[in-house]
PDB file of N, CA, C and O in Angstrom:
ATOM      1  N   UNK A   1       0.848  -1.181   0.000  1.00  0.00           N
ATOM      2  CA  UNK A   1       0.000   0.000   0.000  1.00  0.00           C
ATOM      3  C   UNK A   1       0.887   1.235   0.000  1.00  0.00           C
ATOM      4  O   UNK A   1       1.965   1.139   0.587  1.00  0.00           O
ATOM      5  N   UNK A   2       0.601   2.256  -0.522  1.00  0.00           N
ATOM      6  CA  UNK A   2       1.271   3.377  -0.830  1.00  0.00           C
ATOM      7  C   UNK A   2       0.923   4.510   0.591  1.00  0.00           C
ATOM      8  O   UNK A   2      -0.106   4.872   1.162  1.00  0.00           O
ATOM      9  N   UNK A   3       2.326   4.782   0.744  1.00  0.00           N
ATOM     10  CA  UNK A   3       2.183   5.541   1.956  1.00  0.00           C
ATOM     11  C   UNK A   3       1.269   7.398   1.880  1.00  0.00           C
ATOM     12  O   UNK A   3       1.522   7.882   0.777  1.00  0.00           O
ATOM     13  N   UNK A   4       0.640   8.088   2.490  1.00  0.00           N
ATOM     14  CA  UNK A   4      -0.050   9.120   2.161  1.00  0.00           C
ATOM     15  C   UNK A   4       1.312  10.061   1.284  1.00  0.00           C
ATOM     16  O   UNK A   4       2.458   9.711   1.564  1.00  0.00           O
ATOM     17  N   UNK A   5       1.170  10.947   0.500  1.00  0.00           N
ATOM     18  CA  UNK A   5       1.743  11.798  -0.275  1.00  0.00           C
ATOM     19  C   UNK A   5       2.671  10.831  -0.999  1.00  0.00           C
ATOM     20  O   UNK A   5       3.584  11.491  -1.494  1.00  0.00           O
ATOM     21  N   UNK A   6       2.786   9.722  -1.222  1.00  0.00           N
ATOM     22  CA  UNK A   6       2.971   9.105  -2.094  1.00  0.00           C
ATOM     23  C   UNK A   6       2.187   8.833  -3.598  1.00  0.00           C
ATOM     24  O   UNK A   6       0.967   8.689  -3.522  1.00  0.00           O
ATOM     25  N   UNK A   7       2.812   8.754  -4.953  1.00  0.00           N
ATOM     26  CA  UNK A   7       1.938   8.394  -5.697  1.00  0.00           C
ATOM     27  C   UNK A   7       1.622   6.637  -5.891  1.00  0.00           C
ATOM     28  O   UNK A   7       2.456   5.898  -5.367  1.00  0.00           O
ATOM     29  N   UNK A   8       0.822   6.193  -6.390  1.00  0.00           N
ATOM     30  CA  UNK A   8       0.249   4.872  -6.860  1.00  0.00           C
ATOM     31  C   UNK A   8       1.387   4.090  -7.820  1.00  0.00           C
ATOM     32  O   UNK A   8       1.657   4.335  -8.996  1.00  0.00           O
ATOM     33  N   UNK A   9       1.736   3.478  -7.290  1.00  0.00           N
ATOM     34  CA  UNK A   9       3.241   2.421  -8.125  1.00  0.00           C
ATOM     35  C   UNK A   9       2.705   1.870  -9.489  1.00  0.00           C
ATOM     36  O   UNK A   9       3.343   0.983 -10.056  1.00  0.00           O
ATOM     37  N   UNK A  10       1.303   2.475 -10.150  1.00  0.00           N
ATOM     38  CA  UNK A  10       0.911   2.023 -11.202  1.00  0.00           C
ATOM     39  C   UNK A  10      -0.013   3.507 -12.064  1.00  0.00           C
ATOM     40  O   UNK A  10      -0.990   3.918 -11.438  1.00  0.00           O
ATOM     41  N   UNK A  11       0.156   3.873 -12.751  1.00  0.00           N
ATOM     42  CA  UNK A  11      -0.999   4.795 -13.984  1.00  0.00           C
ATOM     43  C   UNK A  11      -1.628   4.308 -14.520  1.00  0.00           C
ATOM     44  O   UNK A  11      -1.574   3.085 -14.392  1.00  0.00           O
ATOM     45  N   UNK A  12      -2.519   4.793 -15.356  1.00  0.00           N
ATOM     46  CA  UNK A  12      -3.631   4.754 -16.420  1.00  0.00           C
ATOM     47  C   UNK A  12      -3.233   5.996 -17.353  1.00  0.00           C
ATOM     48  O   UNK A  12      -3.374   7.142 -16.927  1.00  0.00           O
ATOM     49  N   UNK A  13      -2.754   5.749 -18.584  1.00  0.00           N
ATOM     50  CA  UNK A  13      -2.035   6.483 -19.594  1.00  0.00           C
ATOM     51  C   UNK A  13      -3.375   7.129 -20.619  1.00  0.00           C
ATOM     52  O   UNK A  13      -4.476   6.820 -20.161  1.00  0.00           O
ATOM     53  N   UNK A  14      -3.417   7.784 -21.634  1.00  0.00           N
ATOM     54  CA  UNK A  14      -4.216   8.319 -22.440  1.00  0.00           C
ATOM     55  C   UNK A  14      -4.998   7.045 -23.245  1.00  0.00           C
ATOM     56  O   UNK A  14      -6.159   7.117 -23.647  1.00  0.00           O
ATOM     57  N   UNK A  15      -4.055   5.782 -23.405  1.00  0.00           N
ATOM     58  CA  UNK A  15      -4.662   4.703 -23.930  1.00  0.00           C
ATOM     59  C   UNK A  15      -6.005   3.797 -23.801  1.00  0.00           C
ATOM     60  O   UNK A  15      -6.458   2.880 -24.486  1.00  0.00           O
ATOM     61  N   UNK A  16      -6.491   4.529 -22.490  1.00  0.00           N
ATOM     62  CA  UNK A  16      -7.551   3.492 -21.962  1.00  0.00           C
ATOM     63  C   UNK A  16      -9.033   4.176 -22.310  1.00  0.00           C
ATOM     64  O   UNK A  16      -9.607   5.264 -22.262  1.00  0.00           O
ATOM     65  N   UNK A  17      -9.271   2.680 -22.723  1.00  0.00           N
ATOM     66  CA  UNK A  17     -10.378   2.729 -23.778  1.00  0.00           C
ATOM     67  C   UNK A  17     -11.821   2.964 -22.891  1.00  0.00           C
ATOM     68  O   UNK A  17     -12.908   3.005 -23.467  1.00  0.00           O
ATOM     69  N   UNK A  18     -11.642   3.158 -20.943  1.00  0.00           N
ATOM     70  CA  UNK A  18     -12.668   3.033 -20.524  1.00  0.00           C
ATOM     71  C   UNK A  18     -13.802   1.372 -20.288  1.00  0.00           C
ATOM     72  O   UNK A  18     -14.971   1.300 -19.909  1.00  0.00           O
ATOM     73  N   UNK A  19     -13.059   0.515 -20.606  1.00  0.00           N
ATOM     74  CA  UNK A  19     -13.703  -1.464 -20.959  1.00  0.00           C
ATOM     75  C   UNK A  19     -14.082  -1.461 -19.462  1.00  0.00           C
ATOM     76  O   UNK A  19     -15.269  -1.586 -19.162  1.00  0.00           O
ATOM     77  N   UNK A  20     -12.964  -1.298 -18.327  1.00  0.00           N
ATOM     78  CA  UNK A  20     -13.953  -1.146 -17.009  1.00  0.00           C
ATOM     79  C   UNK A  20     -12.962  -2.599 -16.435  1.00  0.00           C
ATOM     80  O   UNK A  20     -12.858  -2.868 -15.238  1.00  0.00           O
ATOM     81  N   UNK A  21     -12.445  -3.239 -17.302  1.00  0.00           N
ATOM     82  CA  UNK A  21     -11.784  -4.484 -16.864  1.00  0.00           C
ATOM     83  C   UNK A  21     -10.999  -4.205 -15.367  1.00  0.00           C
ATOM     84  O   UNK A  21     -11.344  -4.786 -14.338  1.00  0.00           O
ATOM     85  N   UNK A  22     -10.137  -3.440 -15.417  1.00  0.00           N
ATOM     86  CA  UNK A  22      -9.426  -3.103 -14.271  1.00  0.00           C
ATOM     87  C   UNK A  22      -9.709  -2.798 -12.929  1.00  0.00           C
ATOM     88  O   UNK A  22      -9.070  -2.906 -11.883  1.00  0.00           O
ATOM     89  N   UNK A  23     -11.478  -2.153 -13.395  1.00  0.00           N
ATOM     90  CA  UNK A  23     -12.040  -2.218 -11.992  1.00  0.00           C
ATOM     91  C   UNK A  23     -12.699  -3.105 -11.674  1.00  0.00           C
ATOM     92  O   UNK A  23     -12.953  -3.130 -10.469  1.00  0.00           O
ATOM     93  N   UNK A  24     -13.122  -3.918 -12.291  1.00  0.00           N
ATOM     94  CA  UNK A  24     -13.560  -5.349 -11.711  1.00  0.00           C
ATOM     95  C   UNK A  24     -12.698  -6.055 -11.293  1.00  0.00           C
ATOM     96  O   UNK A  24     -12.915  -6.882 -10.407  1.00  0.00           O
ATOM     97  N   UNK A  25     -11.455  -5.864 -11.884  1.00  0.00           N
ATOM     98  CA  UNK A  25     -10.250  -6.880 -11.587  1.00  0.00           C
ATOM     99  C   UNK A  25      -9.501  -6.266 -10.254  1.00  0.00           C
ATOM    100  O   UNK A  25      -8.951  -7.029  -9.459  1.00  0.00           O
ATOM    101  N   UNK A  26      -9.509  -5.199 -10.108  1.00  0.00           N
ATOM    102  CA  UNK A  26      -8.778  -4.684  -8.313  1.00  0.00           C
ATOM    103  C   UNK A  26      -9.061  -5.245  -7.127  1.00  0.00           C
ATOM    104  O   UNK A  26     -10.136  -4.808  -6.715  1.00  0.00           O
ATOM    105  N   UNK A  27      -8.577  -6.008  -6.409  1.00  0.00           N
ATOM    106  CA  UNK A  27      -9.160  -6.769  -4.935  1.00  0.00           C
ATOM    107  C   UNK A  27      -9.144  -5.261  -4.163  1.00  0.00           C
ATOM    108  O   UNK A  27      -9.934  -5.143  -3.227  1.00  0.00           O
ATOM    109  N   UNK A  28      -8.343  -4.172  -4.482  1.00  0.00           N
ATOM    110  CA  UNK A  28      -8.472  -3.052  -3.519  1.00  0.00           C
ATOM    111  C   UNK A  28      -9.570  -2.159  -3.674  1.00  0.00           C
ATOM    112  O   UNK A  28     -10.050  -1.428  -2.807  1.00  0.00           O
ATOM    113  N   UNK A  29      -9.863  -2.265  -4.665  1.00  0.00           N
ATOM    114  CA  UNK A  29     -11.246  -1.170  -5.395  1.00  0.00           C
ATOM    115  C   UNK A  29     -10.233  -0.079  -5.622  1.00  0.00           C
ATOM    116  O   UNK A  29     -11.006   0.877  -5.687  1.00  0.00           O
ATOM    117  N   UNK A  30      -9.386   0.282  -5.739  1.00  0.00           N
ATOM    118  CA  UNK A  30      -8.803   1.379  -6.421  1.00  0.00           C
ATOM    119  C   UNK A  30      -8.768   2.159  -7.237  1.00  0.00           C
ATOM    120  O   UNK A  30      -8.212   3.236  -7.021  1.00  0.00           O
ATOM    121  N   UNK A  31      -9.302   1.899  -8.342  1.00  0.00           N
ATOM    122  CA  UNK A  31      -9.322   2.244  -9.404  1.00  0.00           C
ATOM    123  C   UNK A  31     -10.849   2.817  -9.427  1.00  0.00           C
ATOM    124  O   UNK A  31     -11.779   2.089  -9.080  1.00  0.00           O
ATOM    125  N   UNK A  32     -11.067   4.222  -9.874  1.00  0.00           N
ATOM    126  CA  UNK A  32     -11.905   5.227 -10.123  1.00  0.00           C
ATOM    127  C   UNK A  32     -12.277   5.548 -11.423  1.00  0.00           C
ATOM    128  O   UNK A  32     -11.562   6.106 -12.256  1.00  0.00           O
ATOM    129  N   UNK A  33     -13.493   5.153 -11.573  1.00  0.00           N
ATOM    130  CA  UNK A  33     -14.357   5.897 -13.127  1.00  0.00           C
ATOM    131  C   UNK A  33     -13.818   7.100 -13.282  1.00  0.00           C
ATOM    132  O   UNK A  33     -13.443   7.353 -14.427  1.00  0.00           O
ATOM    133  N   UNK A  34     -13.627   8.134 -12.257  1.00  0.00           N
ATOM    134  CA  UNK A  34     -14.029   9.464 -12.460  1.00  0.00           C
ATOM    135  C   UNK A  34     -12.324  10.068 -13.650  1.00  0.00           C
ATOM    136  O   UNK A  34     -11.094  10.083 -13.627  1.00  0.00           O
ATOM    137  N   UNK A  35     -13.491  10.445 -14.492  1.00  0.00           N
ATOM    138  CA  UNK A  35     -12.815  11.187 -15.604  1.00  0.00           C
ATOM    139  C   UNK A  35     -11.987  10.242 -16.229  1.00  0.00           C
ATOM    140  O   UNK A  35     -12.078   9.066 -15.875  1.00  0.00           O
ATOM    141  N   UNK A  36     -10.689  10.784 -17.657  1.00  0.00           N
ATOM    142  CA  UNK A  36     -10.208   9.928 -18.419  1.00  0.00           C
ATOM    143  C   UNK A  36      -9.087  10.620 -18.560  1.00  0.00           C
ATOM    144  O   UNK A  36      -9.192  11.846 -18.514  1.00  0.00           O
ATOM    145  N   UNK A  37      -8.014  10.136 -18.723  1.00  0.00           N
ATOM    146  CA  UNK A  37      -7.941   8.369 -17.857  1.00  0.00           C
ATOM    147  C   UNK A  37      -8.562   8.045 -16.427  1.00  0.00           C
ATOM    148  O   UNK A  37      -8.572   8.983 -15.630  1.00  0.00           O
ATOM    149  N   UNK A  38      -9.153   6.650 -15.958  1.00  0.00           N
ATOM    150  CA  UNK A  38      -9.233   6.878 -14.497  1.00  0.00           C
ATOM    151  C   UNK A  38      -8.669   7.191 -13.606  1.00  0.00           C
ATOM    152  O   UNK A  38      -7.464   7.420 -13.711  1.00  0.00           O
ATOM    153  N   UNK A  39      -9.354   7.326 -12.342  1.00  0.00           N
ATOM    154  CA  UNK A  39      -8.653   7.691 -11.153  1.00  0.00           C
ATOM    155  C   UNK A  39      -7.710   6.523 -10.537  1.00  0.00           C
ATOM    156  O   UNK A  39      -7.992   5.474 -11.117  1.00  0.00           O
ATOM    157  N   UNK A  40      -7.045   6.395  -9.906  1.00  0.00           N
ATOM    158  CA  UNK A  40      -6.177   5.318  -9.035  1.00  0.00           C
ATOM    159  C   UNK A  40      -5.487   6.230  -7.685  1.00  0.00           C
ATOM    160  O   UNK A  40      -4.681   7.160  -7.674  1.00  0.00           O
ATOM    161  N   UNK A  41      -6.165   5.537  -6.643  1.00  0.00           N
ATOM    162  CA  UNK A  41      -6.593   5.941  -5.440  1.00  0.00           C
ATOM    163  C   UNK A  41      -4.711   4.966  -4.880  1.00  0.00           C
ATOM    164  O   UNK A  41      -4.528   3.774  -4.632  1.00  0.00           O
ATOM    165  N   UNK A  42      -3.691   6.143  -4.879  1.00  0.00           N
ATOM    166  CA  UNK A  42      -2.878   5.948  -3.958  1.00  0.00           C
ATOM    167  C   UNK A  42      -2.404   4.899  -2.526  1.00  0.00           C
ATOM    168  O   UNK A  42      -1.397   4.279  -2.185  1.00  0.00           O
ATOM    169  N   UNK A  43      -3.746   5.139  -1.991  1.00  0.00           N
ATOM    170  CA  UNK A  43      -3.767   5.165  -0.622  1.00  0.00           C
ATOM    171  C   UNK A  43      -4.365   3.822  -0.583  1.00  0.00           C
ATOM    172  O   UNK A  43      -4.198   3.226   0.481  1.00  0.00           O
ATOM    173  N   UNK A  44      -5.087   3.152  -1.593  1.00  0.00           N
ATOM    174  CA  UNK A  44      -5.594   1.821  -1.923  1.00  0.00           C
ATOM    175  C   UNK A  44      -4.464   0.864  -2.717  1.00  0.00           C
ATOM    176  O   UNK A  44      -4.168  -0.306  -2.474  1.00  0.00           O
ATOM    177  N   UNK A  45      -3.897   1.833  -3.826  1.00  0.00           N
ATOM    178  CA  UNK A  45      -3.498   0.641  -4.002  1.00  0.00           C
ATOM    179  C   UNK A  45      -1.959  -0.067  -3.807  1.00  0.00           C
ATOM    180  O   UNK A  45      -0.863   0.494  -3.836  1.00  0.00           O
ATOM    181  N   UNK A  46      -2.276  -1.485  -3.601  1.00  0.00           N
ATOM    182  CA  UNK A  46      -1.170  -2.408  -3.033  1.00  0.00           C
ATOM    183  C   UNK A  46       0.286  -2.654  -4.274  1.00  0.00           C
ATOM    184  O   UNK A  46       1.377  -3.127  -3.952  1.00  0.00           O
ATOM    185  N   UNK A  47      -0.010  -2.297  -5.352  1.00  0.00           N
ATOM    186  CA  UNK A  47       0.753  -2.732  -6.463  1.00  0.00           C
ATOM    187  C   UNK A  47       1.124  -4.061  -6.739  1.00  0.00           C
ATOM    188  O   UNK A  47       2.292  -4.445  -6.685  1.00  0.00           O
ATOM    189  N   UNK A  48      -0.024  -4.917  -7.091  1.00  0.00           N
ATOM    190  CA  UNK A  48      -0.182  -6.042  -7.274  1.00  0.00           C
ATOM    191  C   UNK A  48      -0.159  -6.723  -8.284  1.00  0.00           C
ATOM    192  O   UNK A  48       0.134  -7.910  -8.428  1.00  0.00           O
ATOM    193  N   UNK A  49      -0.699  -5.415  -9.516  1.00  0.00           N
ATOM    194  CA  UNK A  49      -0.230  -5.447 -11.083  1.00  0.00           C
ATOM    195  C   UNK A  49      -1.450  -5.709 -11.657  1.00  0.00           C
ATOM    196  O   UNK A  49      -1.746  -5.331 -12.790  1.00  0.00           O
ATOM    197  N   UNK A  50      -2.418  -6.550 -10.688  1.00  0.00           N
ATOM    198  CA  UNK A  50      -3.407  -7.175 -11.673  1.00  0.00           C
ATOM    199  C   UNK A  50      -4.378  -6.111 -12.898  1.00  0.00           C
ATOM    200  O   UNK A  50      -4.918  -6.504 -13.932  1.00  0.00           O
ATOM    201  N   UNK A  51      -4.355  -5.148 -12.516  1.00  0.00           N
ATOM    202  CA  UNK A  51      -4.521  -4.017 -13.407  1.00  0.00           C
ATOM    203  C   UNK A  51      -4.143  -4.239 -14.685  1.00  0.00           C
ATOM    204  O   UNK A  51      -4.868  -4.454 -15.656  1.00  0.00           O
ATOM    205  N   UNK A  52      -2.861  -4.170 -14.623  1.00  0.00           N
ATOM    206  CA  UNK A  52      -1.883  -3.581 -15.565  1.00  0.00           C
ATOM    207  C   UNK A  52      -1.961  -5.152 -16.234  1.00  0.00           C
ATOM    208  O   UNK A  52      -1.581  -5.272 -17.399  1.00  0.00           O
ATOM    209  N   UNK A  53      -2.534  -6.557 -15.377  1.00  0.00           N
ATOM    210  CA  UNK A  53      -2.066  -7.530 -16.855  1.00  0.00           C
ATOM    211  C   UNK A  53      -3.389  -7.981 -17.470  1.00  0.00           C
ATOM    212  O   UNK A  53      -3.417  -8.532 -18.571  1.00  0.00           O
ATOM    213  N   UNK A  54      -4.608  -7.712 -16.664  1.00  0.00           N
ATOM    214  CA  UNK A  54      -5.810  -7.852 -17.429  1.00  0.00           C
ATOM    215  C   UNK A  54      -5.979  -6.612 -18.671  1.00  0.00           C
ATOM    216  O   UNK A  54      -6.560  -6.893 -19.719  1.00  0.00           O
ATOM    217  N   UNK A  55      -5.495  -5.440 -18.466  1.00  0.00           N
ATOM    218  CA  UNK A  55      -5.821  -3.884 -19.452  1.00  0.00           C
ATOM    219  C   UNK A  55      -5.466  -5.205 -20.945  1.00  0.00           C
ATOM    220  O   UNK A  55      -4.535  -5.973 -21.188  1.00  0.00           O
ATOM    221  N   UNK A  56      -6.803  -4.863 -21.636  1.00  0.00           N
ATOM    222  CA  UNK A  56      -6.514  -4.970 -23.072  1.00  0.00           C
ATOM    223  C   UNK A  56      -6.318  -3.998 -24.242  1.00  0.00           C
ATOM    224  O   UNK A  56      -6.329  -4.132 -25.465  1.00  0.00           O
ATOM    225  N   UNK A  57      -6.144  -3.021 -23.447  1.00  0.00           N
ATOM    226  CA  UNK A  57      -5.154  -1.796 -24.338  1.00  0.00           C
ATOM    227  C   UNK A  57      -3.788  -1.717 -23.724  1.00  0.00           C
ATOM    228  O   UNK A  57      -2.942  -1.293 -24.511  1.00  0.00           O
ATOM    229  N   UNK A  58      -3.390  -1.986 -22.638  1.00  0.00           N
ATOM    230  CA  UNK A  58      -2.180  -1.930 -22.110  1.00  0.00           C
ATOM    231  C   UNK A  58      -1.994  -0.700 -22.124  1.00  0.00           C
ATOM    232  O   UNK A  58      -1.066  -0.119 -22.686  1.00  0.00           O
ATOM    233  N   UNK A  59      -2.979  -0.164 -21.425  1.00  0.00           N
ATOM    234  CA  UNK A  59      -3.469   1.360 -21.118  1.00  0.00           C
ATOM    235  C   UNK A  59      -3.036   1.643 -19.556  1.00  0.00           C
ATOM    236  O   UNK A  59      -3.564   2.608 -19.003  1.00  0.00           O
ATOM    237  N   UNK A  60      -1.896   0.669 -18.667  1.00  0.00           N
ATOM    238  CA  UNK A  60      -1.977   0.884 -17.301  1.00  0.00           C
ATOM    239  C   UNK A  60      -0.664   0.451 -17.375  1.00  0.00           C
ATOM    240  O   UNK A  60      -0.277  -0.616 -17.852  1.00  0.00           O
ATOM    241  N   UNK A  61       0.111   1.478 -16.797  1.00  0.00           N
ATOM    242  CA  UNK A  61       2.008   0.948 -16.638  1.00  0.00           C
ATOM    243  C   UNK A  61       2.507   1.490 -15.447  1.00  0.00           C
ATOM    244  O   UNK A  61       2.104   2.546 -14.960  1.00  0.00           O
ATOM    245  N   UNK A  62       3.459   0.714 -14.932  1.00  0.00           N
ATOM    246  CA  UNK A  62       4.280   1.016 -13.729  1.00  0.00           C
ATOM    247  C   UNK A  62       5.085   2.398 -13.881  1.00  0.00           C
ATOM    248  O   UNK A  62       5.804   2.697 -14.835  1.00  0.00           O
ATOM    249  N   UNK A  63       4.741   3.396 -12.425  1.00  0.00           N
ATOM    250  CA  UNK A  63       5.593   4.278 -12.414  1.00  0.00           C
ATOM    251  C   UNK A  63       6.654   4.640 -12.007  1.00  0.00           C
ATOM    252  O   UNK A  63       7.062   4.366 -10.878  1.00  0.00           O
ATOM    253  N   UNK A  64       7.373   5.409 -12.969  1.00  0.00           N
ATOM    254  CA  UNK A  64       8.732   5.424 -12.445  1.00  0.00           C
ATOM    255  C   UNK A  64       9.230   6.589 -11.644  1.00  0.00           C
ATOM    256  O   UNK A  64       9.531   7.631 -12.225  1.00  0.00           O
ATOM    257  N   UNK A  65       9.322   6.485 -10.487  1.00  0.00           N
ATOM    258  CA  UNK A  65       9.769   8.063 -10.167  1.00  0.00           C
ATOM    259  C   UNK A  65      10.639   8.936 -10.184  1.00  0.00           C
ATOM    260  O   UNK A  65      10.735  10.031  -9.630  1.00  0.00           O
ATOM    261  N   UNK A  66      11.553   8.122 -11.164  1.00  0.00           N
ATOM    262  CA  UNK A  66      12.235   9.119 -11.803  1.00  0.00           C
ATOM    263  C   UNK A  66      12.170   9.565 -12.730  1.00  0.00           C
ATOM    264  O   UNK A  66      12.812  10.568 -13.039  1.00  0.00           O
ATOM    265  N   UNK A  67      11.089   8.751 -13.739  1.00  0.00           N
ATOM    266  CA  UNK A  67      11.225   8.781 -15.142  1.00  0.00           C
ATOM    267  C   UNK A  67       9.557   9.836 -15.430  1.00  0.00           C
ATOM    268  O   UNK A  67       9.450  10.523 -16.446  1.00  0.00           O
ATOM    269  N   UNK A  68       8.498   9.773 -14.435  1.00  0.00           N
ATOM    270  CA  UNK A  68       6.988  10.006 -14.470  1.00  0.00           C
ATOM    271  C   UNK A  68       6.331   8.845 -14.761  1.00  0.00           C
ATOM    272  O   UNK A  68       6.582   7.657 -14.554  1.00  0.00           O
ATOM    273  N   UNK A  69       5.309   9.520 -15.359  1.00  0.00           N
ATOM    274  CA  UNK A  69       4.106   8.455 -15.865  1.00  0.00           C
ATOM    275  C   UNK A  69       4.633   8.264 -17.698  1.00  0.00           C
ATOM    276  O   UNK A  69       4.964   9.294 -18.286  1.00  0.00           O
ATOM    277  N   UNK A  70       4.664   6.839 -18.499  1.00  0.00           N
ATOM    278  CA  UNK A  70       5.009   6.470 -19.741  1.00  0.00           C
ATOM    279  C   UNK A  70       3.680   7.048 -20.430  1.00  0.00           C
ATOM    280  O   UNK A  70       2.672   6.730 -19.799  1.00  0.00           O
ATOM    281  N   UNK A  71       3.388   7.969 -21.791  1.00  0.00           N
ATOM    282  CA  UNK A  71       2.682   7.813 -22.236  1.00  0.00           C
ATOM    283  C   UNK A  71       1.685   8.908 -21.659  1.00  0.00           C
ATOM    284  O   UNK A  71       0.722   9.103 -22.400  1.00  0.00           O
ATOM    285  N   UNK A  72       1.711   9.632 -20.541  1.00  0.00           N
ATOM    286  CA  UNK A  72       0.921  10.585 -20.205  1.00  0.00           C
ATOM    287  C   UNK A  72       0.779  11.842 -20.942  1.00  0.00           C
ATOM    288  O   UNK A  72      -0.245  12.521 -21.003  1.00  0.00           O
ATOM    289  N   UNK A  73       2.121  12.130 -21.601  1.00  0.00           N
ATOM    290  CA  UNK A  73       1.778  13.141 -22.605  1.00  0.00           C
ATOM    291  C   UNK A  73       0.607  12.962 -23.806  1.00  0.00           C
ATOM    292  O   UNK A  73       0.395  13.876 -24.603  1.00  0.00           O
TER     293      UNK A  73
END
């Protein structure tokens, strides 16, 4: 779990098509409809990946904190 003022060890990039897969697939509920790309609730999530290997756009990638978010531009 991500400590408070920490960001989420995972994004949602411009790629996501909205399918909804990822939030059915979160055991944390993390992952937020609100707006596009979705939300991903920090403070929920565990970085477990399952996100990132169900996405069938491969619309959800690990962040780097040194590098940002891949693909957010």
């Amino acid at each position: 779990m991500s400590r408070p003022g920490e960001a989420a060890p995972v994004a949602v990039t411009q790629e996501c098509t909205g399918c909804g897969a990822c939030l059915l697939t979160c055991p944390e509920h993390a992952i937020r409809p609100h707006g596009r790309p979705l939300d991903i609730l920090a403070g929920l999530c565990t970085g477990c990946l399952e996100c990132l290997e169900i996405c069938p756009a491969d619309a959800i990638v690990m962040v780097d904190d040194d590098q940002g978010v891949p693909g957010a531009d």
